[in-house]
C-alpha positions, 0 to 999 in steps of 0.5 A: 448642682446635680440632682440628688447631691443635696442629700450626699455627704462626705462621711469622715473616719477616725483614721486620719492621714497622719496616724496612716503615717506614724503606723507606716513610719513614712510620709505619703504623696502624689508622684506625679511623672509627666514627659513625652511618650518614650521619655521614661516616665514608666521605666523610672517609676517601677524603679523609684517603686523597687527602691521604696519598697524594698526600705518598707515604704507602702507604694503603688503606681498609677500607670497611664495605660494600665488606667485604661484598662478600667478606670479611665476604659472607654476613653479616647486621647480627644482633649476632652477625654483626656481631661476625664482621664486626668480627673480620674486619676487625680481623684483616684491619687488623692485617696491613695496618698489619704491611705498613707500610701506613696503613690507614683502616677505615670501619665503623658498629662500634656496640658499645664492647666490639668496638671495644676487642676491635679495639684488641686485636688491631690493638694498642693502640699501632696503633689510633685511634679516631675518632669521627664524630660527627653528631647523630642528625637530621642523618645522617637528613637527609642519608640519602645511601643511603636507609637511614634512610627505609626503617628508619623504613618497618620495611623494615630491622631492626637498624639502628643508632640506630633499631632497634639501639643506637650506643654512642659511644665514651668515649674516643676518640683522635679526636673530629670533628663533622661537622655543625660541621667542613667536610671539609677541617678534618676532614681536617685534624685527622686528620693533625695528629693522625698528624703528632702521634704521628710516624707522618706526616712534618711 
C-alpha cells in the first residue's frame, strides 16, 4: 500500500448510474474496439458515434492517439508503457460509462490479458469486446497512416503484427470483418447489438 492511501477514500454521491440513465433515457458501457492498425477500428466508431447521436444518445470516443496527446503523453509502445496506457484509459472508461455516458474506445490493445484486465475494471457487465478484424495484408494495403511502410523500412520498433505481436481475442462479444462488411453493415451490427442488451432503445 502506498504511503498516504490509508487516509484516501472514495467518496459516494447521491447520483447514481441508474438514475444517469433514466434521465438519459438509455443504458451506458464501454466500447471496447480492438484490431490491428488500418483494421478500421476508428473509422467504425465515429460511425457507430454519428448513429447514436443523432437518436440523443450522450457519446464520447476514446481514441487511442488522441489519448497520447494528454492523458497517456509521454508514453511510448514498450509493452510496459502499453500497459499504462491501457490502465489509463480503462480507469478513464469506467467513469464515462458511471456518467451515463456510452463510451466508444479505439485502441490496437494487443495483449489479451490487458484487455481482460480492462473488463475488470470498466466491469464485466459494462465492457464489450469488439473485435476488428482484417487480415494482416489488407491493414498493410490500406496503410492509411504510413506505419506499416515505415515498420517494414525498421523506422518503427514494436509495432503490432510486425515487430510486436496481436493476440486476437478469444472471445469477444463482438466480431466484425472489416474487409468482408461495408461500414454501414458494420455499423449496424453495433447497435443491434446494444438494442440486444437493452442499453439502446429500439
Amino acid at each position: 500500500m502506498e504511503q498516504g492511501s490509508k487516509s484516501i477514500y472514495w467518496h459516494a454521491g447521491k447520483v447514481t448510474r441508474a438514475d444517469r440513465s433514466r434521465l438519459n433515457g438509455h443504458g451506458s458501457c464501454a466500447l471496447w474496439f480492438t484490431g490491428l492498425s488500418g483494421s478500421g477500428k476508428s473509422t467504425l466508431a465515429v460511425e457507430v458515434e454519428r448513429r447514436l447521436h443523432s437518436r440523443r444518445v450522450h457519446t464520447y470516443i476514446l481514441d487511442g492517439d488522441n489519448l497520447r496527446h494528454g492523458l497517456s503523453k509521454g508514453l511510448g509502445f514498450t509493452p510496459e508503457d502499453r500497459k499504462e496506457n491501457m490502465r489509463r484509459t480503462g480507469e478513464a472508461a469506467k467513469l464515462f460509462v458511471d456518467a451515463g455516458i456510452m463510451t466508444l474506445v479505439t485502441l490496437i490493445s494487443p495483449y489479451r490479458s490487458e484487455r481482460e484486465l480492462v473488463r475488470s475494471v470498466v466491469g464485466t457487465d459494462s465492457f464489450v469486446e469488439i473485435y476488428v478484424r482484417c487480415p494482416l495484408e489488407e491493414c498493410e494495403r490500406r496503410d492509411p497512416k504510413g506505419l506499416y511502410k515505415r515498420a517494414r523500412s525498421n523506422e518503427i520498433s514494436e509495432f503490432t503484427g510486425i515487430s510486436a505481436p496481436y493476440e486476437e481475442p478469444e472471445n469477444p462479444e463482438l466480431e466484425i470483418d472489416t474487409s468482408r462488411l461495408d461500414l454501414q453493415q458494420s455499423a449496424g451490427r453495433v447497435l443491434d447489438y446494444l438494442k440486444s442488451r437493452g442499453w439502446l432503445r429500439t
